[in-house]
C-alpha positions in Angstrom: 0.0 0.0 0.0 1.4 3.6 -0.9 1.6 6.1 1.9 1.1 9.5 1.1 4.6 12.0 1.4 2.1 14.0 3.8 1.7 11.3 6.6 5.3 9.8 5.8 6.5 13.5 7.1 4.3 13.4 10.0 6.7 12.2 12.8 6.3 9.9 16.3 5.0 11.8 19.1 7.6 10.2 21.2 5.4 12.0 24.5 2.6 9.1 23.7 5.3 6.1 22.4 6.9 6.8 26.2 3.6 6.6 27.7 3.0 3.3 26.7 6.3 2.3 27.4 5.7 3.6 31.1 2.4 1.5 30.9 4.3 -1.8 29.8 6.2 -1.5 32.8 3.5 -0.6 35.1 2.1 -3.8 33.6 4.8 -6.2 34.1 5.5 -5.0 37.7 5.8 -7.9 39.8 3.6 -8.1 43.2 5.1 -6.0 45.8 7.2 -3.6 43.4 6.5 0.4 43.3 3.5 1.7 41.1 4.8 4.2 38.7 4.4 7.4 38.7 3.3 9.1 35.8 4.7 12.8 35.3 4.8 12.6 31.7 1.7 13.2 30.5 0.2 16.8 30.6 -3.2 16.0 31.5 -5.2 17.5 35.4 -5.8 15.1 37.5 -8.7 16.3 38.2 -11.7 16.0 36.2 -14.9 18.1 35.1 -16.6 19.3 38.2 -19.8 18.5 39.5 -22.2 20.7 37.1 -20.4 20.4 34.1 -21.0 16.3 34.7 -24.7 17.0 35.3 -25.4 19.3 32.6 -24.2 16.3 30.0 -26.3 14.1 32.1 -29.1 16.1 31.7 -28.5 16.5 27.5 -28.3 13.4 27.4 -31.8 13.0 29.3 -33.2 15.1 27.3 -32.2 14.1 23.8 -30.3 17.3 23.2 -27.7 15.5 20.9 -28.6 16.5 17.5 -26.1 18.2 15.2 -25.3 22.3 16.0 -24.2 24.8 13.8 -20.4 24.5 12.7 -19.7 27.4 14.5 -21.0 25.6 17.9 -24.2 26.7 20.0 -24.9 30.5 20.2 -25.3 30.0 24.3 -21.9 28.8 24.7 -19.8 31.2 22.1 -21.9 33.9 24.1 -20.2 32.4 27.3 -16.6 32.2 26.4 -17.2 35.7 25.4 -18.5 36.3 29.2 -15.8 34.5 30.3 -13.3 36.9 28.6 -15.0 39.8 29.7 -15.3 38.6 33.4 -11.5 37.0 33.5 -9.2 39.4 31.1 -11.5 42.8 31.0 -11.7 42.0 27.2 -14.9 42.6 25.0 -14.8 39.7 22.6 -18.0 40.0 20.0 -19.1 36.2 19.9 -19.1 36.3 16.5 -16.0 36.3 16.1 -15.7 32.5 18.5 -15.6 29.3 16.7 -16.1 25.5 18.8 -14.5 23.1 17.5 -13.6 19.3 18.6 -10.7 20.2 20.5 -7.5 22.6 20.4 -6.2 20.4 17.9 -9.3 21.2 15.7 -8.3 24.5 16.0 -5.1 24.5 14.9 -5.6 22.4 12.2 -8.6 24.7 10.8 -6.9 28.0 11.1 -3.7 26.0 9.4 -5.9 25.1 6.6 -7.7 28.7 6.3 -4.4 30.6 6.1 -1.6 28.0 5.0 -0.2 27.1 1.3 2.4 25.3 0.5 5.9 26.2 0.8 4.6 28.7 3.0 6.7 29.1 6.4 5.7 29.3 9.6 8.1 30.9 12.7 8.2 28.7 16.1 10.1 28.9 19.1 12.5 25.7 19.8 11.1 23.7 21.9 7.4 23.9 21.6 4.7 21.3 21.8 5.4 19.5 18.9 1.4 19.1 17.3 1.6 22.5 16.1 4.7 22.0 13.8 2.8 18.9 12.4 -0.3 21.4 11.9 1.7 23.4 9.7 3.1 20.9 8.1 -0.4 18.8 7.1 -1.1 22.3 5.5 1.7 21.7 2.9 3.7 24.2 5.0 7.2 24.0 7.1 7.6 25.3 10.3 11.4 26.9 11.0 12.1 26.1 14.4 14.1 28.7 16.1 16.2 28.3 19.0 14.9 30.0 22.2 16.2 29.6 25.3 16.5 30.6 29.2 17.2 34.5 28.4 14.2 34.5 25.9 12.0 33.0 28.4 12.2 30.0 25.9 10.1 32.0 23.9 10.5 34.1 20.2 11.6 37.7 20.6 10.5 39.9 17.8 14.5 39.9 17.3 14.3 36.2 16.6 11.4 37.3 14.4 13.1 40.0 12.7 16.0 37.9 11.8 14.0 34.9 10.5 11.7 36.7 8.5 12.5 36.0 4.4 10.3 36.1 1.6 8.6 32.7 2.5 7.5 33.5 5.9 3.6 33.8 6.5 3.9 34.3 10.0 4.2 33.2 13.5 2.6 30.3 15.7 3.4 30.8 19.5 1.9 29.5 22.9 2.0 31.4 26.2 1.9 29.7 28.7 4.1 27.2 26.4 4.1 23.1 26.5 7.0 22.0 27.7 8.0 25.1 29.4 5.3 26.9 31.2 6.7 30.4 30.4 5.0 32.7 28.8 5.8 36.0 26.5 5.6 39.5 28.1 3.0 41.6 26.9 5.2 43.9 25.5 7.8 41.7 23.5 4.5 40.0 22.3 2.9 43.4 21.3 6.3 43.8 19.2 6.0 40.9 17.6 2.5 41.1 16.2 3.3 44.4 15.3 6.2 43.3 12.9 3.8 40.4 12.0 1.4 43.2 10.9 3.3 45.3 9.1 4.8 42.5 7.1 1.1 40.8 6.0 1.4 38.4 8.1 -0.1 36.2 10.4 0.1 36.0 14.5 -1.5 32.4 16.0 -1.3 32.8 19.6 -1.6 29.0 21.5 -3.3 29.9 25.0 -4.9 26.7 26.2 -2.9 27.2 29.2 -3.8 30.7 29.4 -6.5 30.3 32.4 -3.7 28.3 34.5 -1.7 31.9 34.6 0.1 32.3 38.4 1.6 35.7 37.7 -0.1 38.5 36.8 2.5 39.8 34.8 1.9 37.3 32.0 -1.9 36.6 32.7 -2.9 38.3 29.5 -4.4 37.5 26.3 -2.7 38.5 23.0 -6.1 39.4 22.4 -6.2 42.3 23.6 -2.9 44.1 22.4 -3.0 47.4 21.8 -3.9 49.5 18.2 -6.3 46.9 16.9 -3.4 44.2 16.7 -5.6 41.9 19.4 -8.4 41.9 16.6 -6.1 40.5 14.3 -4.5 37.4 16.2 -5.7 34.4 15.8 -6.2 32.5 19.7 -6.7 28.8 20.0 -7.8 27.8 23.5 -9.3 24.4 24.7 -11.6 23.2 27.5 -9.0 20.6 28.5 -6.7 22.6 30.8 -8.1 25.0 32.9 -11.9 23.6 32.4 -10.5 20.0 33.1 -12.3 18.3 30.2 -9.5 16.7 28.5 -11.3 13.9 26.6 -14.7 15.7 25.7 -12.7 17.1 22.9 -13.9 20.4 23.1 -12.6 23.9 22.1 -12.1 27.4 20.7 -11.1 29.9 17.6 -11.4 33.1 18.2 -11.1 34.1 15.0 -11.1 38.3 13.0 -14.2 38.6 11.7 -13.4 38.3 8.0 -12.0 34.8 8.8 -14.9 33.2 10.6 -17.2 32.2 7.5 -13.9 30.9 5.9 -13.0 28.9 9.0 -16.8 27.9 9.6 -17.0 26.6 5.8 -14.3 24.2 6.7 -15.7 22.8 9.7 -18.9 22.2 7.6 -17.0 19.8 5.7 -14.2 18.2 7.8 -16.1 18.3 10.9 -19.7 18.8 11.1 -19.8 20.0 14.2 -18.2 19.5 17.9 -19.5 16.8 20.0 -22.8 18.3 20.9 -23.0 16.9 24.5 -19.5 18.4 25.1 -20.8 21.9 24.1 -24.3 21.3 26.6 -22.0 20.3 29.5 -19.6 23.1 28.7 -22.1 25.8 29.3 -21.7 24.9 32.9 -18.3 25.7 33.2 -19.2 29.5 33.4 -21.5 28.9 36.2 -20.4 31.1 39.3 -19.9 27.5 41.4 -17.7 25.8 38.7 -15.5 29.2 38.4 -15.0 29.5 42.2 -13.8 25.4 41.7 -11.6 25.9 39.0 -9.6 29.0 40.8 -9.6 26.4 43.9 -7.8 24.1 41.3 -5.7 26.7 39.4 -4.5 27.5 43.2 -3.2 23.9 44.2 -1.5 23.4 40.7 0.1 26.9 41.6 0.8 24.6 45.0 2.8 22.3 43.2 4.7 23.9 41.1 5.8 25.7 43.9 6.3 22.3 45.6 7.9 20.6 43.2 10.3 23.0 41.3 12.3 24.3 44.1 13.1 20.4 45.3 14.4 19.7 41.6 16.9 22.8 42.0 17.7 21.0 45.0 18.4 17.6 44.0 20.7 19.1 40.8 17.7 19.2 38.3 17.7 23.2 37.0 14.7 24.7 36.0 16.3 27.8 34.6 13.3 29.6 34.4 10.4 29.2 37.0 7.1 28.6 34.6 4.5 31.2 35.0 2.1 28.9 33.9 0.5 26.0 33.0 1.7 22.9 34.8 5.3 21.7 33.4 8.9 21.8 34.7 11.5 21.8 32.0 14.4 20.3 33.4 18.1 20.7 32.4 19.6 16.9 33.1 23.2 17.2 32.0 24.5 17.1 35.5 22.4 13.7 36.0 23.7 12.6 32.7 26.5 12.9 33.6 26.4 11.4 37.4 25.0 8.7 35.9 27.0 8.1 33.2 24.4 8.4 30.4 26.1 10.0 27.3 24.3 13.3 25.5 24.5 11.9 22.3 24.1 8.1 21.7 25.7 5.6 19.6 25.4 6.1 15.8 23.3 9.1 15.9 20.8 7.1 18.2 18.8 9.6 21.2 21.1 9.7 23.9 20.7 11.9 27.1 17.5 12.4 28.6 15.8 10.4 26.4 17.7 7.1 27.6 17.5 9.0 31.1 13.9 9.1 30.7 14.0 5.0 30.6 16.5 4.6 33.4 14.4 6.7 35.7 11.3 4.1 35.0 13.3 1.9 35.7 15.3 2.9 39.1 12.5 5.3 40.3 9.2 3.9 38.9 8.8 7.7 37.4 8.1 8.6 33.8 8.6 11.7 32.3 9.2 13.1 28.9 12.3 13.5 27.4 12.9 16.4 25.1 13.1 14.4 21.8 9.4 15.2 21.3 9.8 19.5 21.7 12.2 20.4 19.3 15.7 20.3 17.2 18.2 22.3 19.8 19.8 20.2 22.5 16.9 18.5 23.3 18.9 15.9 24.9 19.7 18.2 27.5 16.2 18.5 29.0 13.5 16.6 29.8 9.8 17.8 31.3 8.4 16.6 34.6 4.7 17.4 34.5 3.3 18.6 37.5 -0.4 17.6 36.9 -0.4 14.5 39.5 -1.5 15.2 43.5 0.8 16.6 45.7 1.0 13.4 47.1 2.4 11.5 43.8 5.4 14.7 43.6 6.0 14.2 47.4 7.2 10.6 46.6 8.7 10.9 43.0 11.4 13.8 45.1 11.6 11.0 47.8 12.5 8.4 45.1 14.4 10.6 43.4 16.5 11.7 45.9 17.1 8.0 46.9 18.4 7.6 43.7 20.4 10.2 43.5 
């Protein structure tokens, strides 16, 4: 059978091949040995609260399962508007919203809507790998650029400014960023949508993470940037994160306003619609009882990052740059490379570093996290992400273990 050159391009996503290694493991654990603990996978612990359960209950109940408009149900784009007018002071015409079946849907509708091929696309190295693949099943090329701890791991409109040739369409960032938790600063990111602007191009701005924001500094949406560059940008966000609903598939465009029949035509065809008994239980997420539970949650994941970073500085594991969001620690491992005698780089051009680290801490700690294969092209053998997204009592024990270990 002939594969197309489109899905031959389309590479692993190691993040899911080393989950199931960590579950093959767990599997063959013999009676009386440790349970592992999962830190790899960037998914709450927690799951959708009490109403937002009973609202799909009650769709269900009552038939309300039929096909909605591609654009999603009017209610619920008029309460992710509410939501940004409550949260970020921001006036967001609903119009201009989309549902869709999941950040992923997102991206991959906005690639489609403003992508052709040969056309490039400007990331920061690392970033959560999906996106480049989005740009890529658009016949584009994402050109990874190397960001590290003095940009925040983040693009600079310098970065920008000196990537920029005759190729570029535009940018695709995330803040807060998968696999660093870091955000950009409102004003570096108001310079780089400017540039983006002035140039023709295009400014996709990830914020799924945006609601789990600890520092007001970087709580922001590029939305609402200055001079009429916020109504330009393109903002994916997702009910997985913040809203806890990771496998109801379920989230957002917000789109300008001469993109969303262009966007919406696609969905019609590709799509249909999102899952309609997502969208029913989603409404309840904006009731006053489910916000005051989420900012209880957003609180203890604040908790244990500030748990769980500080010990890894302490045990010789460097976050260089304390995440202001979301809920990942991106670790520099060379010194436990090195202590352990695991070599950077391995044998004929095989993963070294912290991607066989990432395997010999399963198997001396019972502790799986993701090695930095998956996030990008520069050094990713020197870091690896811990995600802080289990109970304080799973990180209490994976530092105990560790530090056994070490």
């Amino acid at each position: 059978m002939r594969i197309s050159q489109r899905a031959q391009r389309v590479e692993p996503f190691y993040v899911m091949e080393l989950a199931k290694a960590a579950s093959d493991m767990a599997a063959n654990a013999r009676p009386g040995d440790r349970p592992m603990i999962k830190l790899n996978i960037g998914e709450p612990d927690f799951t959708a609260p009490p109403l937002v359960q009973a609202a799909a209950e009650r769709a269900i109940r009552d038939g309300r399962s039929q096909y909605t408009d591609a654009t999603g149900l009017p209610a619920l784009r008029e309460a992710i508007s509410g939501w940004y007018a409550s949260r970020f002071g921001l006036a967001i015409d609903p119009a201009r919203i989309v549902v869709t079946a999941g950040a992923s849907a997102a991206l991959q509708l906005a690639c489609l809507a403003l992508i052709d091929s040969g056309d490039e696309v400007l990331m920061p190295d690392p970033s959560y790998p999906c996106n480049r693949q989005f740009v890529q099943a658009a016949e584009g090329r994402a050109v990874l650029i190397p960001s590290g701890p003095e940009d925040r791991f983040q693009l600079s409109a310098d970065h920008v400014a000196q990537a920029w040739g005759p190729a570029t369409r535009g940018v695709l960032l995330a803040s807060p960023s998968n696999p660093t938790g870091t955000s950009i600063a409102r004003d570096e990111l108001e310079r780089i949508a400017r540039w983006v602007r002035e140039r023709g191009g295009i400014t996709l701005v990830d914020e799924i993470y945006l609601g789990l924001s600890y520092d007001d500094a970087y709580g922001h949406s590029a939305l609402g940037l200055p001079d009429g560059l916020g109504d330009e940008v393109i903002s994916i966000n997702s009910f997985s994160k913040y809203f806890n609903m990771t496998g109801w598939r379920l989230g957002w465009l917000v789109l300008p306003p001469a993109l969303v029949p262009v966007v919406e035509r696609l969905a019609q065809n590709l799509f249909i619609c999102a899952s309609t008994i997502a969208q029913h239980a989603a409404l309840a997420c904006f009731a006053p009882d489910s916000l005051t539970e989420y900012e209880r949650r957003r609180a203890e994941f604040k908790a244990r990052r500030d748990f769980f970073i500080p010990e890894l500085d302490r045990l010789g594991l460097g976050v260089p740059v304390m995440p202001d969001g979301a809920f990942y620690a991106w670790t520099d491992v060379r010194g436990l490379c090195e202590r352990w005698g695991i070599p950077l780089q391995g044998a004929d051009g095989a993963p070294g570093g912290s991607w066989t680290l990432a395997f010999e801490l399963m198997r001396r700690c019972q502790i799986a996290a993701t090695p930095g294969r998956d996030f990008g092209l520069a050094e990713p053998q020197h870091w690896l992400r811990f995600s802080t997204a289990n109970s304080m009592e799973q990180l209490r024990e994976a530092v105990t273990r560790l530090e056994a270990a070490l």
